[in-house]
Structure formats: structure tokens, C-alpha cells
N, C-alpha and C positions, 0 to 999 in steps of 0.2 A: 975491568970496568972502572970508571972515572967516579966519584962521589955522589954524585947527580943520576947514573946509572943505577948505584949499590941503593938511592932511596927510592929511584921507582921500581927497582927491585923487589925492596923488602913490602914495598905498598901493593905489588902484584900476589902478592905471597902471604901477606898475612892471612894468619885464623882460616888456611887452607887444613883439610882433613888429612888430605895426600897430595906431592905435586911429582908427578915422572915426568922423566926427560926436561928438567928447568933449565940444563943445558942450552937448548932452543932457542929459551927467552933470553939467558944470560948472554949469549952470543948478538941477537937482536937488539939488544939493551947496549952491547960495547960497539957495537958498528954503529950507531947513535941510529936508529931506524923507531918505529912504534909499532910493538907487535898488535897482529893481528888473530883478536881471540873471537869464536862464534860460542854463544849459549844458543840450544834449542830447550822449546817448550811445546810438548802435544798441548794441542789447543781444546780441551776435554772438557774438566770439572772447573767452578769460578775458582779462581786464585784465593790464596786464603795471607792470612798474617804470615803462614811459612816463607812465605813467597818471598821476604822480604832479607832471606839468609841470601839467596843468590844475586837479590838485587842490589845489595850494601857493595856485594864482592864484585858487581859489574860495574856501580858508583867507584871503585875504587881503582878499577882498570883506568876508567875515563878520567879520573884524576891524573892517574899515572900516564895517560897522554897515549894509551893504547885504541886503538880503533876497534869496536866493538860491533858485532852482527847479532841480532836477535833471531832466532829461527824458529818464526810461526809454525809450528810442523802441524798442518792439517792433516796431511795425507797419514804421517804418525799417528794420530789420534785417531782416526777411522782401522786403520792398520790394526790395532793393538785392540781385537776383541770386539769389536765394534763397540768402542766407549762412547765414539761422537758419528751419529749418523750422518750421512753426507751431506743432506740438508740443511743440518747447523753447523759443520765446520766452519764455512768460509763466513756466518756471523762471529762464531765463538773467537777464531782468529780479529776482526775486526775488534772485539772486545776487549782481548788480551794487548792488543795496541796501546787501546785507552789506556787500559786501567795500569801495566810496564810502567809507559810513561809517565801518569800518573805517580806512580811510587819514586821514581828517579827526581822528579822533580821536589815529592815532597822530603825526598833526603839531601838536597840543595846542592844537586850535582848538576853542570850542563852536558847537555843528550847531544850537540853537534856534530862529534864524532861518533852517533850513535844513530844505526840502519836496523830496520826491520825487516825482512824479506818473509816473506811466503813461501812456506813448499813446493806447493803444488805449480809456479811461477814457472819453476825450472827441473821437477821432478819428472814431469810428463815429457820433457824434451829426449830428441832421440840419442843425444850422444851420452845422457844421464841413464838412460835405458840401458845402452849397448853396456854401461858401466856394471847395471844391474845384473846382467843374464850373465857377461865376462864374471863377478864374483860369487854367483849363483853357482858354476860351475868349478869353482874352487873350495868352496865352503861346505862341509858337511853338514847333517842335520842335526846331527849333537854338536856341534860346534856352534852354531847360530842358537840351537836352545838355548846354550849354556851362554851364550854371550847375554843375551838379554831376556834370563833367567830372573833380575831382580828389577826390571824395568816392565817389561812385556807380561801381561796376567797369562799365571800357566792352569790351564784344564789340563783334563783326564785325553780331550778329544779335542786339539787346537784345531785351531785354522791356521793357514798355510799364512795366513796375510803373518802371524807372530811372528815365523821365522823372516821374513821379509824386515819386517822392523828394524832391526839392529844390522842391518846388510847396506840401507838406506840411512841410516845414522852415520857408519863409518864412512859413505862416500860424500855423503856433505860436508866432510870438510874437506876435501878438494874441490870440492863444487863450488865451494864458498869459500876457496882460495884463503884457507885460516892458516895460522901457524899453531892455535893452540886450538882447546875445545874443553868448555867449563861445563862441569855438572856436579850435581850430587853423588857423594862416595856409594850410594847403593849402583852408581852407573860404572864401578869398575872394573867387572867383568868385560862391558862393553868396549870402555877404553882398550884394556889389555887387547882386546881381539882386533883395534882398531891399526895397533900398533905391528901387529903381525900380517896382516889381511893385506893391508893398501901396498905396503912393500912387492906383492903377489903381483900386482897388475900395473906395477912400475911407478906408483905414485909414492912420495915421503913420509915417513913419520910425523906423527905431531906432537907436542907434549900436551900433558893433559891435569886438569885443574880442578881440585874435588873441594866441595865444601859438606862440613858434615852435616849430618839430619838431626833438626831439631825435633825432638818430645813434643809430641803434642799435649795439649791439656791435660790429658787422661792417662798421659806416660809415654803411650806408643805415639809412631812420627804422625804428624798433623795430616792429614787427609779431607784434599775434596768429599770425599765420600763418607764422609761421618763426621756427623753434624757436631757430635759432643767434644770432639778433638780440636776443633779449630775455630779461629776469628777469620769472618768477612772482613776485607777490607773496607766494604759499605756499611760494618755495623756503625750503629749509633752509639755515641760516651756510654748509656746506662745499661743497653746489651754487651760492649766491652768489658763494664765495670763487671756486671752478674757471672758471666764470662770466666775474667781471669779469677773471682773469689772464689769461684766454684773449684779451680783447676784445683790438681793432685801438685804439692808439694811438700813432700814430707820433710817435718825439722831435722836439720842437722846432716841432711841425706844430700850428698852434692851430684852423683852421679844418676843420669838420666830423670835429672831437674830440667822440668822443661821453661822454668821462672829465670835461674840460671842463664838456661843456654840463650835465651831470648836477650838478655844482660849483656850478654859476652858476644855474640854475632851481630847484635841488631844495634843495641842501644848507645855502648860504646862506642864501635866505630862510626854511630851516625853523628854522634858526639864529635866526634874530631873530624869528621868530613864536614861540618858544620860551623864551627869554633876555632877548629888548625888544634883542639885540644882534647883528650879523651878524656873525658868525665862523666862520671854519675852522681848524682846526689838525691841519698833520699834522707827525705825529711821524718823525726821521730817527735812524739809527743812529749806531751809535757816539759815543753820549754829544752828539752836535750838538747846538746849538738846536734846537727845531722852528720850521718855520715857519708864521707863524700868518695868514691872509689874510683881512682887510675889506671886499675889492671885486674883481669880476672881472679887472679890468684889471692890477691888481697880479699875479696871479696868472696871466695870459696870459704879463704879462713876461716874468715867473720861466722860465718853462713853454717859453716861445722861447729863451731862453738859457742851457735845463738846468740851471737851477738848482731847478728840481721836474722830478724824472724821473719816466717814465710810472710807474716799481717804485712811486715814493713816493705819486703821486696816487693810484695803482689800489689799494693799501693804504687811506687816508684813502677812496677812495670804497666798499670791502669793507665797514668799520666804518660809514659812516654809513646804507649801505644796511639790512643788515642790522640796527643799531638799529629805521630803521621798518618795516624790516617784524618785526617780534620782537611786537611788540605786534597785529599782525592776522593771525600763525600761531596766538598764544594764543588769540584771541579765535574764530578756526575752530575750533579744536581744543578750544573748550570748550563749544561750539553743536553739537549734537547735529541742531538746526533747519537748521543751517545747510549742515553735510556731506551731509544728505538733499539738501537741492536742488542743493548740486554733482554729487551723484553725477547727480542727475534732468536736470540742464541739460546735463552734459557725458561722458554715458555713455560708456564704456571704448567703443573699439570692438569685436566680434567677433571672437572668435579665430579664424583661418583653422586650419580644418583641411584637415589635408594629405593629400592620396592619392595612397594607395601605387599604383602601377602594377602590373600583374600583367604579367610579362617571362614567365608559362610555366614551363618547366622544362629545355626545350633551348636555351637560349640560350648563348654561351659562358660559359665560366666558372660556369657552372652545376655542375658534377662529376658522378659518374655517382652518389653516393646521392640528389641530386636526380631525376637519372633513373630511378633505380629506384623510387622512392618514388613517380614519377609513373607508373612502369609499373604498379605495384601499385594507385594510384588511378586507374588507367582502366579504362574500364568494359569488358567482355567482346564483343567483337565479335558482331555476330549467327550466332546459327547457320546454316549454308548451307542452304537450300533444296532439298528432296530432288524432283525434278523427275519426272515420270510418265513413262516409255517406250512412244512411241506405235506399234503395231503397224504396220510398212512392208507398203504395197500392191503386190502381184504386178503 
């Protein structure tokens, strides 16, 4: 590879968890070509601040002049348990458009070379089918568990749609004509089986692009599904602020720091996709220097020997949160299109109404103008029955 190659290399590659078979890329990179990478997304729970690990890393393809596919996986998210019933899929997909973009934009990257496709567009089609039943009969059922094992929610008593899921993951990317396929390192069971599976029914390898799970608030990785672990991207500055003060970072503790990892996948390289420069700077009281951090490693130092306390990082990560998302509150809040499908994708739930019990009127504590009031509302007993006197026989 030529010089030019070795940097959009290393810009494909950075702050990867795992990368197999880079081979791939390295080869597309030296024949001067742009590869072609797909991210998928089940279209489920809203998107939170995690979100923003795999969007840096998509930002950084597009830099690197890679052509990028978004894969709304509706059919996914119905698939997987029934997370998104069919009704709100194809809103929730519509949202996750918004709100992607949204985040791309507010890390000051251009989206041109950057498609979103739909599932269900070309999953329901027949030759994507025949694809399905051809690796249905290759695949075992311990092998399909175990592939998406750490993606796919497992019961006692599944449905048949789980094993499905990860059989339909591996063939989108032939379908979607990728040379690579980006996800989270909990998707690497997945990958591995993708890698053995597709060769079966004469299609190529891919290589495959992990980025790690960030800690959420509370330690374990941020999740839709729990409120206390994660940031909206629609929160508000003083719900972000409450937010990160609250989160668990314990002094001196660098591993499975979720202040950290947010530091080092999100803020840095938004920094340099922004600037051409990696930078952090946070600011310290009392007229101090601030300190201004280059690389994560500097700033682990710091961070183990209290010289950045958690007060100081959780400040520097308040500000840089809240900068992006400030550009994709606006950008909701000016889309009148867009609030409609929030409301349609993630309807309020039902207010519970409450009912009142009916306790009577003699219960204790009742008093006696309840009593009376219920002597007054009851009804008149029947009148007696005037009975016939029947003449006694001598």
C-alpha cells in the first residue's frame, strides 16, 4: 500500500476492539478502490448516547472515502423476541433514519457516500428467501444459538424467529454486496459463523469490524432498556448534567470506567474528525492550568493517580456530550416530520386508571353521616305480606 492507502487504513482501524481478515481491506485499499462496509441496526429501543461508539467509527469510514450502508433491520427487531411489534417497526426504522443522521452530521462528517436501506425492502424477496431455506439446511440448531447467543435474547422456551436472526444477519451481506460488516464485539460469535456459513452456499468471506461496548452509567453496557444506564440523545443540558453526576466512576479505577471509555471512543476522535486534531481539554478550578489530553493513555495515567478526578472528567464529559447532542435536539425540534414518527414509534404508554374500591358505608371509620346517608340511600324493605286465615276444621 502506497502512503495514502497506510492512512486510510489506519483511519479504518482505529480504536477497533477486534478486526479479522483486514487482509480484505488492505488489498482494496492497494488496488486504490473504497471499500464497502454495512453496519446493521434492529430498529427496537430509542437510540441512546452509546450510539455514538459506532457512529464516530462509521464517521471515520466516510472520511476514509469508504462507502457506507446503514441496515435498518426491521424484520431483525421483530425477529429477536418480539422486541418491536410489527406495527412500530417500519415507524421505529423511520426514526432511527432521523435521528443516525442526525448524529453524523452533528460530529461534522458528510453522509454522501452514506445509504440507508431497509430490511424488509429486500428480505421478503424470493431469491433472498431461497438464500434463507438453502442455509437453514446447512445450519444446525446449536450452531445458530451459539452464533447469536450474545445478540439474540435467549429463554428457557425460544421461538424459532431467534434462530432465524443470525442466519438473516449473515446473508445481508451479500445481499448488500459489502466487503466488510461493522458491529459491536458482543456480535463476534456472529461474525465467526458468518465467516464459515457463506463459503457453504458459494458466497465470500467478509472481514469483520468490532468496536468495543461502552459501560454504561451504572458500569454494565448502556441499554435501551434501562433507564438508569443511559443518555437520550433528546435529553436536555440539565437532564445530561444530573445524568453523568450521578454515573458510577470510581477514583483511580480506569477499567470499565464508563467516563473513560466515552473520552476515548466518542470525544477524542470527534475532536479530530472536527479540528484534523485529537484533543481534549478540561478545564480545572481555581485559576489551574487545564489539562489538555492527545491520547488515551495519557489520560488513564492522569486518571490512576488523581490527577484528573472523576468531578473534573464528569464536567469535560457534561460539555462535550451535550455539545452533540445540542445540534440533533435542534434538528428534532425543528422537524415537525420527525416528532410525528417519534410519537407513532414510541407511543406514551396508557394511563392506568385507578379504581376506586367500593368499602360500603359500614366499614370502620366510616362515621355515622356515612351511615346515615346510606340508611337514607337504601331502599325500603318490602312490604309484609298479608297472609289469608284459613278456617280450622272441627
Amino acid at each position: 500500500m502506497d502512503d495514502k492507502a497506510k492512512e486510510r487504513f489506519a483511519l479504518i482501524s482505529e480504536n477497533l476492539a477486534e478486526f479479522l481478515n483486514p487482509e480484505i481491506i488492505e488489498n482494496i485499499l492497494a488496488e486504490g478502490r473504497d471499500p464497502k462496509i454495512y453496519w446493521g441496526t434492529a430498529t427496537t429501543g430509542k437510540p441512546h448516547a452509546g450510539y455514538f461508539v459506532p457512529a464516530v467509527k462509521i464517521a471515520q469510514y466516510l472520511a476514509a472515502g469508504c462507502d457506507v450502508t446503514v441496515l435498518l433491520a426491521d424484520i431483525h427487531g421483530f425477529l429477536d423476541n418480539l422486541k418491536a411489534p410489527l406495527e412500530l417497526v417500519e415507524n421505529r426504522a423511520h426514526y432511527y433514519k432521523y435521528i443516525i443522521k442526525a448524529m453524523l452530521e452533528s460530529v461534522g462528517v458528510n453522509t454522501d457516500k452514506l445509504r440507508f436501506v431497509l430490511g424488509s425492502s429486500y428480505q421478503k424477496g424470493p431469491t433472498y428467501a431461497m438464500d434463507v431455506y438453502r442455509l437453514c439446511s446447512l445450519v444446525s440448531e446449536h450452531d445458530a444459538k451459539k452464533a447469536g447467543a450474545e445478540v439474540v435474547k435467549q429463554t428457557s422456551n425460544a421461538p424459532l424467529s431467534g434462530l432465524l436472526y443470525p442466519i438473516l444477519q449473515v446473508l445481508d451481506e451479500e445481499h448488500l454486496d459489502c466487503d466488510a460488516q461493522f458491529g459491536g464485539v458482543d456480535q463476534r460469535k456472529l461474525f465467526t459463523a458468518a465467516k464459515e456459513w457463506l463459503p457453504k452456499i458459494g458466497y465470500r468471506q467478509r472481514a469483520h469490524l468490532m468496536n468495543p461496548m461502552v459501560p454504561g452509567l451504572q458500569g454494565s453496557k448502556m441499554s435501551s432498556s434501562d433507564e438508569d444506564s443511559k443518555i437520550d440523545l433528546l435529553d436536555a443540558p440539565e437532564v445530561v448534567t444530573k445524568k453523568v453526576r450521578k454515573a458510577e466512576a470510581v477514583p483511580q479505577k480506569v477499567e470499565g470506567n464508563g467516563m473513560l471509555a466515552l473520552a476515548e471512543f466518542v470525544l477524542l476522535p470527534v475532536s479530530a474528525l472536527k479540528t484534523g486534531k485529537k484533543e481534549l481539554k478540561i478545564e480545572r478550578p481555581d485559576g489551574q492550568e487545564p489539562l489538555v489530553y492527545t491520547n488515551v493513555q495519557q489520560m488513564n495515567e492522569d486518571y490512576q493517580n488523581d490527577v484528573l478526578t472523576p468531578q473534573l472528567l464528569k464536567h469535560a464529559i457534561t460539555t462535550g456530550l451535550n455539545d452533540l447532542i445540542k445540534p440533533i435536539r435542534e434538528a428534532y425540534e425543528a422537524s415537525k416530520e420527525w416528532q410525528d414518527i417519534a410519537l407513532k414509534a414510541y407511543p406514551p404508554p396508557p394511563k392506568k386508571v385507578k379504581k376506586v374500591k367500593d368499602k360500603g358505608s359500614r366499614y370502620p371509620g366510616a362515621g355515622p353521616a356515612a351511615a346515615k346517608n346510606s340508611d337514607a340511600a337504601a331502599p325500603a324493605p318490602p312490604a309484609e305480606e298479608k297472609k289469608e286465615e284459613l278456617p280450622i276444621r272441627q
